[in-house]
C-alpha positions in Angstrom: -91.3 -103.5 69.6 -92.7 -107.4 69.1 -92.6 -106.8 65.5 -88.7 -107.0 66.0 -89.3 -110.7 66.7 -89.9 -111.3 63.1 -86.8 -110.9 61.4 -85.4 -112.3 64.6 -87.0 -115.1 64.0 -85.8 -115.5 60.5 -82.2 -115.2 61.3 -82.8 -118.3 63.8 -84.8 -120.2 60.7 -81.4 -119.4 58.8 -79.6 -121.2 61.2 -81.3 -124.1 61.7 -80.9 -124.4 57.9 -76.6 -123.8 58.2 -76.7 -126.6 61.3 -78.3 -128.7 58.3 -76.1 -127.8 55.6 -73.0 -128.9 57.8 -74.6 -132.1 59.1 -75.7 -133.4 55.2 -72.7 -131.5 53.5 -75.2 -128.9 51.2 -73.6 -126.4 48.9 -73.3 -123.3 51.1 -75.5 -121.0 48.6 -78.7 -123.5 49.9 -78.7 -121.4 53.1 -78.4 -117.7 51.8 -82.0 -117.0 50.8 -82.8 -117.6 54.2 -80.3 -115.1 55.7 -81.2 -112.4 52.4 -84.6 -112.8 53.9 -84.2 -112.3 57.5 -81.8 -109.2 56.8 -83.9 -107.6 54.8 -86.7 -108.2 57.2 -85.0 -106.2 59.3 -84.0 -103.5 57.5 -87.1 -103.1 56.3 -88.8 -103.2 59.8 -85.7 -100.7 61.6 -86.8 -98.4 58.0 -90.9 -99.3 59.4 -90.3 -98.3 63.3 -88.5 -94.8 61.8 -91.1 -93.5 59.6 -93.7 -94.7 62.1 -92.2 -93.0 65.3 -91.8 -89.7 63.4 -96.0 -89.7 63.6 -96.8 -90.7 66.8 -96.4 -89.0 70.6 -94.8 -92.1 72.2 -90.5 -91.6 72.0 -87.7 -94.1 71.3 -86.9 -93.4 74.9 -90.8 -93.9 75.8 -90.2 -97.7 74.5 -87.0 -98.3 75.7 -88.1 -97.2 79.4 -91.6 -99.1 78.9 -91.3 -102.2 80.8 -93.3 -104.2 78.6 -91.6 -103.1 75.6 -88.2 -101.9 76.5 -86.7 -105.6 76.9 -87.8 -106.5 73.5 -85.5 -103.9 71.9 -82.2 -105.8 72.6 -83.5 -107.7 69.8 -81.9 -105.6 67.7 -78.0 -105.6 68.5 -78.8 -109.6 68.9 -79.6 -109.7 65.1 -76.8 -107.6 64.2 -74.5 -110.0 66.0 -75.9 -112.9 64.6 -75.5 -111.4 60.6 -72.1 -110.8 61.7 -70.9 -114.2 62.3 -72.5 -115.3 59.7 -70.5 -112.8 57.6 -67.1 -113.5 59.2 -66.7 -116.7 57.1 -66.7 -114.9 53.7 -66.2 -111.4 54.9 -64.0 -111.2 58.1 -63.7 -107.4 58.4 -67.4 -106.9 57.8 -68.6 -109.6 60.0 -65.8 -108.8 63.1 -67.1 -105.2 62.5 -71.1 -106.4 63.8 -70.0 -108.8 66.0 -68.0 -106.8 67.9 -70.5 -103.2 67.7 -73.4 -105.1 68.2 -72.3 -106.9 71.3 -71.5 -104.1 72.8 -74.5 -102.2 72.2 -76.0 -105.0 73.8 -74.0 -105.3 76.7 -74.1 -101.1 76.9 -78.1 -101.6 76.4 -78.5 -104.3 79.1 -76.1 -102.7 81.5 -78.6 -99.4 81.2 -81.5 -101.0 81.3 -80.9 -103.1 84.4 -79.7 -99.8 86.3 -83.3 -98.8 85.1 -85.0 -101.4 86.9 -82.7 -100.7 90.1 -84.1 -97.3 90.3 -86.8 -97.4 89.3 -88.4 -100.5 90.7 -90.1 -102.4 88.2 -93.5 -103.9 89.2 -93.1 -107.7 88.8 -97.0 -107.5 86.5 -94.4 -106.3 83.9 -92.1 -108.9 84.2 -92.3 -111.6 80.9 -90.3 -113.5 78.5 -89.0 -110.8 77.2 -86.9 -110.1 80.0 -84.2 -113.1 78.8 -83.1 -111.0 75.8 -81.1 -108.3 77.1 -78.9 -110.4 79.3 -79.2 -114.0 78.4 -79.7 -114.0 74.6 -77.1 -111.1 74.7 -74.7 -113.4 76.5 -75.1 -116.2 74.4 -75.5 -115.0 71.4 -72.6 -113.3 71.4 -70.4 -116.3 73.3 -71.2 -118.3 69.8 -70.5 -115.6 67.6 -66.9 -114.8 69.6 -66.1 -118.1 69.4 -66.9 -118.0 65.9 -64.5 -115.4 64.9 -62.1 -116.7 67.0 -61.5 -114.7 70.8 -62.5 -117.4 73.2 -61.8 -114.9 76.1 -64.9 -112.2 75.5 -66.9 -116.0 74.2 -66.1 -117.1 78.0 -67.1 -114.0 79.3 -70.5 -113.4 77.4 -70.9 -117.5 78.3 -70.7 -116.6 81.4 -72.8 -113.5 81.9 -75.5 -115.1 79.7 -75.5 -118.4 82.3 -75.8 -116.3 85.6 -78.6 -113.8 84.6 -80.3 -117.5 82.9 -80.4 -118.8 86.7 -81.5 -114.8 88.0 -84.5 -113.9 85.2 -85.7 -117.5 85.3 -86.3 -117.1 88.8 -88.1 -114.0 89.1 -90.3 -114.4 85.9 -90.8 -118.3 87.1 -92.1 -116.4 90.6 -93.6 -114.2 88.9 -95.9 -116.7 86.9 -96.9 -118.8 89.8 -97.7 -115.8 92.2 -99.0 -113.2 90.3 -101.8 -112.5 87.5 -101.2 -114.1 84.2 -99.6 -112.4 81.7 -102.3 -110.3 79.1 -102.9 -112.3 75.7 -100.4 -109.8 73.9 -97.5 -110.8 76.1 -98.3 -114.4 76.5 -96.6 -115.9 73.6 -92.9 -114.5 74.9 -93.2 -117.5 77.2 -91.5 -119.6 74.9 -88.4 -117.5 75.1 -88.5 -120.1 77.8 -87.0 -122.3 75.7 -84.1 -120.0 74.2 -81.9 -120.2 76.7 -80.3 -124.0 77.4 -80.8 -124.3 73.2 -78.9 -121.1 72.6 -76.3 -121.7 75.3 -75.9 -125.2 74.0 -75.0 -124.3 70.7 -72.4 -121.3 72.0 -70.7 -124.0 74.2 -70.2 -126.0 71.3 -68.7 -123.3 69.3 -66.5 -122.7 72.5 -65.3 -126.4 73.0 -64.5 -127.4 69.1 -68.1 -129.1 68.9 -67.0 -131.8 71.8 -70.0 -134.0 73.4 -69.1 -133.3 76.6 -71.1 -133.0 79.9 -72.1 -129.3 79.5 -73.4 -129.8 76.3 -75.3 -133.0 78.0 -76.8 -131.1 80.7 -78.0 -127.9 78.4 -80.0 -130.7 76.1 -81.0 -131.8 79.3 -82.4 -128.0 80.3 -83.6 -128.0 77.3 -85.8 -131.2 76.6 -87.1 -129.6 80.4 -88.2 -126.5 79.0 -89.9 -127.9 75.9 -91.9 -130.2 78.2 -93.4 -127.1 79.4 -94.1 -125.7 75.8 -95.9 -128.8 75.1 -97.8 -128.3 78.3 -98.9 -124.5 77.5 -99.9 -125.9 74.2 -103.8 -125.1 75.4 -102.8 -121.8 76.8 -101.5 -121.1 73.3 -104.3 -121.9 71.1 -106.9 -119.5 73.3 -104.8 -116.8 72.1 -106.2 -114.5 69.4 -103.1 -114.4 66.6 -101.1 -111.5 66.6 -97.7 -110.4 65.4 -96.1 -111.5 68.9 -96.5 -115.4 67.6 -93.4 -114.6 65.8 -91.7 -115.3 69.4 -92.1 -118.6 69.0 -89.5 -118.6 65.7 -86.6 -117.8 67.2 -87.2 -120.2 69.9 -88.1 -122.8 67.7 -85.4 -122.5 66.1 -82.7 -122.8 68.5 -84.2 -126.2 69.9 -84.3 -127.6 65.7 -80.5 -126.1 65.6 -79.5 -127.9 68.4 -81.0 -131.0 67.4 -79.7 -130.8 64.4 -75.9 -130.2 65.2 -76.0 -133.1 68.0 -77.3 -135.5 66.1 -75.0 -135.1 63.5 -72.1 -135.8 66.1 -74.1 -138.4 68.0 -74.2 -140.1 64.6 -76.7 -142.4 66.1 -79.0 -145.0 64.5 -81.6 -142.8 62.5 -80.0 -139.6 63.0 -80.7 -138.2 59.6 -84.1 -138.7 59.8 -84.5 -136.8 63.7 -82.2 -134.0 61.5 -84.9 -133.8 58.7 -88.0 -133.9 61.1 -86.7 -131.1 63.2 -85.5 -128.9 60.0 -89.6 -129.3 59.1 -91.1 -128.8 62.1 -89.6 -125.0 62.7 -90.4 -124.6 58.7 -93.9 -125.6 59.0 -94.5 -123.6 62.3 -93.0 -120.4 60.3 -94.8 -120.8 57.5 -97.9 -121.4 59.4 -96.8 -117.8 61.3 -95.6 -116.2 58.4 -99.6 -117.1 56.4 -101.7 -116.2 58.9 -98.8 -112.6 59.5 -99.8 -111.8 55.3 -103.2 -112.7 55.7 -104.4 -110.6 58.2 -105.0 -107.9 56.4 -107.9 -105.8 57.4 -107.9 -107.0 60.8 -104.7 -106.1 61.2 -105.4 -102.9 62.8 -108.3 -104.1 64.9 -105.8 -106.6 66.3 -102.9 -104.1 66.5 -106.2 -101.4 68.5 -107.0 -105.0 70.9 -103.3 -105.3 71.9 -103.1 -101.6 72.6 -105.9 -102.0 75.1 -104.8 -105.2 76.3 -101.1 -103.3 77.3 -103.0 -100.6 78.5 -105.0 -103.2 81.2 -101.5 -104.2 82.2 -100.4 -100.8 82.6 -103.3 -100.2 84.6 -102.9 -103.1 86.4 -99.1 -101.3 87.6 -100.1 -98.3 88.6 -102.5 -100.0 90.9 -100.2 -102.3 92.4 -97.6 -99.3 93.0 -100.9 -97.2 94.2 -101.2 -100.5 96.6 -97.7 -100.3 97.6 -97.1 -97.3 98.3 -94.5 -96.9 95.2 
């Protein structure tokens, strides 16, 4: 299921590059490469995961109820959102049409998903990152994309359901970090999801207000300069890692915090602005090109890696059953 982080990353490159086609006034074609990319990254990955699944034991339902990989899947109906409102402008039916089924797969998706963890009692070892997407990223991502097509009312109410589950995952995984054992090398690089919340939220609050400096949109940069702080800190963490496909959660991340630096500076319209603009716009395209090399030039070791993580999830399953053996569970 991390594999769904690459075209999710892409679609997050391809809006960093539309918040910097509207702050320097580009021709709108300069930005559709990017979004021709990223959907037919995922196509060609949802086409991958098919053909795949049909030869091996493990289920779609095996995944989905996997907590390790279940939370990773609400990538999907995120992506689909995000194409949609990027449609809407040129296409309205087409683009109201995604917006609208894949929020509410999401929603539908999170709301089963979260019953699943009520029931069945999740062992906080398999709690990570990737626990933002189904409920915060959902939220937000769809509060921007509402906005965008114009009903504010289900943009206040994904708003607001992407803000309260921020404050409930953030808590657990943040106790989960400090108390328990540290994540396994596969799962380690979701920790910059970290930063995908106050970046993403920010940007859906500014497609809610009219794109208005106000003291929301203060506050999430504020949240947000916070949690790149602590990126910066787990810089060391990061490079002890041996590269696998689940870099690519850095992208989307990434590319959120370039977004939103992007689109406030160009209504700060401070001294230098243009140049802060330009310097975040490279920075996410140097770190995905770096990501996106290494991805193409794994080759041969791809399967070794792919055999590694496998055992690595494996540990971390192991390390579950244990603590419910512990508990009594």
């Amino acid at each position: 299921m991390n594999t769904l982080a690459i075209p999710f990353g892409l679609l997050g490159y391809a809006g960093t590059w539309n918040a910097a086609r509207t702050a320097f006034g580009w021709e709108a074609w300069v930005t559709e490469p990017f979004w021709a990319l990223a959907t037919a990254a995922l196509i060609w990955l949802i086409i991958a995961h098919t053909i795949r699944g049909r030869h091996t034991s493990s289920t779609l339902a095996d995944q989905l109820r996997h907590p390790a990989q279940g939370p990773i899947a609400a990538i999907f109906p995120a992506s689909v959102v995000l194409l949609g409102a990027h449609l809407y402008p040129s296409i309205p039916i087409a683009g109201a049409i995604l917006v609208y089924s894949g929020a509410a797969s999401g929603f539908v998706f999170a709301a089963w998903l979260t019953t699943l963890w009520i029931r069945k009692q999740v062992p906080v070892e398999a709690i990570h990152g990737g626990y933002f997407l189904p409920t915060v990223a959902a939220g937000y991502i769809s509060a921007g994309a509402f906005a965008a097509i114009g009903n504010m009312l289900f943009a206040i109410a994904a708003f607001s359901m992407g803000t309260f589950f921020w404050i409930v995952i953030f808590t657990i995984l943040l106790a989960r970090l400090a108390l328990v054992a540290p994540l396994p090398g596969p799962l380690t690089p979701t920790l910059a999801i970290l930063a995908a919340p106050p970046a993403v939220g920010g940007m859906a609050w500014l497609a809610m207000n009219g794109r208005t400096l106000d003291w929301v949109t203060v506050a999430l940069l504020g949240a947000t300069i916070f949690m790149v702080l602590i990126q910066i800190a787990l810089i060391p963490t990061y490079r002890k890692l041996t590269f696998t496909l689940g870099f690519w959660s850095f992208t989307f991340s990434m590319a959120a915090v370039a977004s939103q630096t992007i689109v406030l500076s160009d209504l700060a319209r401070y001294p230098g602005w243009q140049v802060v603009a330009i310097a975040a716009l490279a920075a996410v395209s140097v770190l995905i090109i770096v990501i996106a090399i290494k991805s193409l030039t794994a080759g041969g070791s791809f399967r070794r890696r792919a055999r590694q993580e496998e055992r690595q999830i494996t540990q971390a399953d192991d390390l579950v059953a244990r603590s419910k053996s512990r508990s009594g569970v």
